[in-house]
DOZADO-7690 format. One record per residue (C-alpha): x, y, z; residue in three letters. Coordinates in steps of 0.2 Angstrom, whole numbers, plus 2048, in hexadecimal, padded with zeros to 3 digits. Layout:
- X	Y	Z	ALA
...
//
This chain:
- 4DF	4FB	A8C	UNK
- 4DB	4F7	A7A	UNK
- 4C9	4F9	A74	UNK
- 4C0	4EE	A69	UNK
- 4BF	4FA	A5B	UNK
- 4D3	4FA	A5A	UNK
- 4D4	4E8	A5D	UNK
- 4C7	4E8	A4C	UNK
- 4D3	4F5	A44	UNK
- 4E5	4EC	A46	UNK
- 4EF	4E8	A38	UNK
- 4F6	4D7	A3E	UNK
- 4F7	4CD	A32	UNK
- 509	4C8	A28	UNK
- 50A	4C8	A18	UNK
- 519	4C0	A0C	UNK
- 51D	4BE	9FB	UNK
- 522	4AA	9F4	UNK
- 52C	4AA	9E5	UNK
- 525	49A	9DB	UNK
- 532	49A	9CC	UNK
- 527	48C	9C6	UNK
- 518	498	9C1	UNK
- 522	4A5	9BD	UNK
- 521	4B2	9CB	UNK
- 51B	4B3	9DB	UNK
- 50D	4B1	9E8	UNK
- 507	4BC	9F8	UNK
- 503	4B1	A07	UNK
- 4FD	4B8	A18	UNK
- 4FB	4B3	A29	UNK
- 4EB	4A9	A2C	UNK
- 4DE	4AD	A38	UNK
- 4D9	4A1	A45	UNK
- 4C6	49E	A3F	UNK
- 4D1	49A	A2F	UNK
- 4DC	48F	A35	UNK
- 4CE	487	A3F	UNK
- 4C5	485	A2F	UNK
- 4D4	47E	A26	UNK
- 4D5	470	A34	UNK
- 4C3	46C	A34	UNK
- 4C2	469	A1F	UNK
- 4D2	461	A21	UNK
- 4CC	44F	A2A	UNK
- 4C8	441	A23	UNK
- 4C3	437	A30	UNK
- 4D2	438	A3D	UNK
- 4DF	43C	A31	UNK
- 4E4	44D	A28	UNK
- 4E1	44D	A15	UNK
- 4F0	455	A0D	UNK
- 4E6	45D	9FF	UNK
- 4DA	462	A09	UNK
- 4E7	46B	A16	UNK
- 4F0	475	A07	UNK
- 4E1	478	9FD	UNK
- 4D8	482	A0C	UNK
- 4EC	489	A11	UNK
- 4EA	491	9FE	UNK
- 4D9	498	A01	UNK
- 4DD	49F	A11	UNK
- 4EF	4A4	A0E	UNK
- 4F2	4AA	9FD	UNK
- 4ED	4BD	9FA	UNK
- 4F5	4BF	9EA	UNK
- 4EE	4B7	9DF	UNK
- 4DE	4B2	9E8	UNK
- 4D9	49F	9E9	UNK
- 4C7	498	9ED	UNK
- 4C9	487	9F5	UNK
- 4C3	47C	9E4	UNK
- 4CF	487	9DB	UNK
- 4DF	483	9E7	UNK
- 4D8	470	9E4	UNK
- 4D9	473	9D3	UNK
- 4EA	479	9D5	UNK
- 4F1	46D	9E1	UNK
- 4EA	460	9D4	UNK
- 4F3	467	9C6	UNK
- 504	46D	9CB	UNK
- 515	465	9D1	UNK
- 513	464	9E5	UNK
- 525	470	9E7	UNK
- 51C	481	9E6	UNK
- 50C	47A	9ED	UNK
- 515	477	9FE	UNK
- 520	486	9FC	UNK
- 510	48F	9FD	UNK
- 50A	487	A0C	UNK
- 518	485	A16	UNK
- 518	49B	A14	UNK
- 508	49D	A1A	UNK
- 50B	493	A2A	UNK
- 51C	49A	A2C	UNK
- 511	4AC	A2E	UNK
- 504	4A3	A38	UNK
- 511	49F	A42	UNK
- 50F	48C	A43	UNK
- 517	47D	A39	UNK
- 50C	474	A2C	UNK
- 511	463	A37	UNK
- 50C	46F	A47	UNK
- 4FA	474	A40	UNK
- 4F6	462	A38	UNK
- 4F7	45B	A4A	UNK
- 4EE	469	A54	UNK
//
């Protein structure tokens, strides 16, 4: 039986690199945690519906590794950029999490 302190100790997050031709290189994204995607969910609401910039701007925080994103940063870049890469971005750090961006919006 496992014990906490190899549970603590596991290396189980994915990680993936995102080429974003757009920006001139590339991205690391990794898998997301569940109190992160929790969190993504929770700041994503408006009322009863999810708020797209909300949903990709806390994706970006919690996703991206490389480089490193605070939420009002990811804003900022989801403000200022062509959606292509944005989403490209996103979709990644689902795809390790193991979800669909539609999946996660709706549980």
């Amino acid at each position: 039986m496992l014990k906490l302190d190899e549970i603590h100790k596991a290396k189980d997050f994915r990680e993936s690199e995102v080429a974003v031709p757009e920006w001139g290189g590339t991205v690391k994204c990794r898998t997301l945690s569940m109190a992160a995607r929790w969190e993504i969910g929770q700041k994503s609401m408006n009322g009863d519906k999810v708020d797209n910039v909300k949903f990709a701007a806390g994706t970006m925080q919690h996703g991206l590794i490389e480089p490193v994103m605070t939420y009002d940063e990811a804003v900022k870049v989801i403000n200022e950029h062509h959606p292509a890469p944005i989403q490209r971005i996103v979709d990644e750090v689902w795809r390790l999490s193991g979800l669909t961006e539609a999946v996660a919006k709706n549980a």
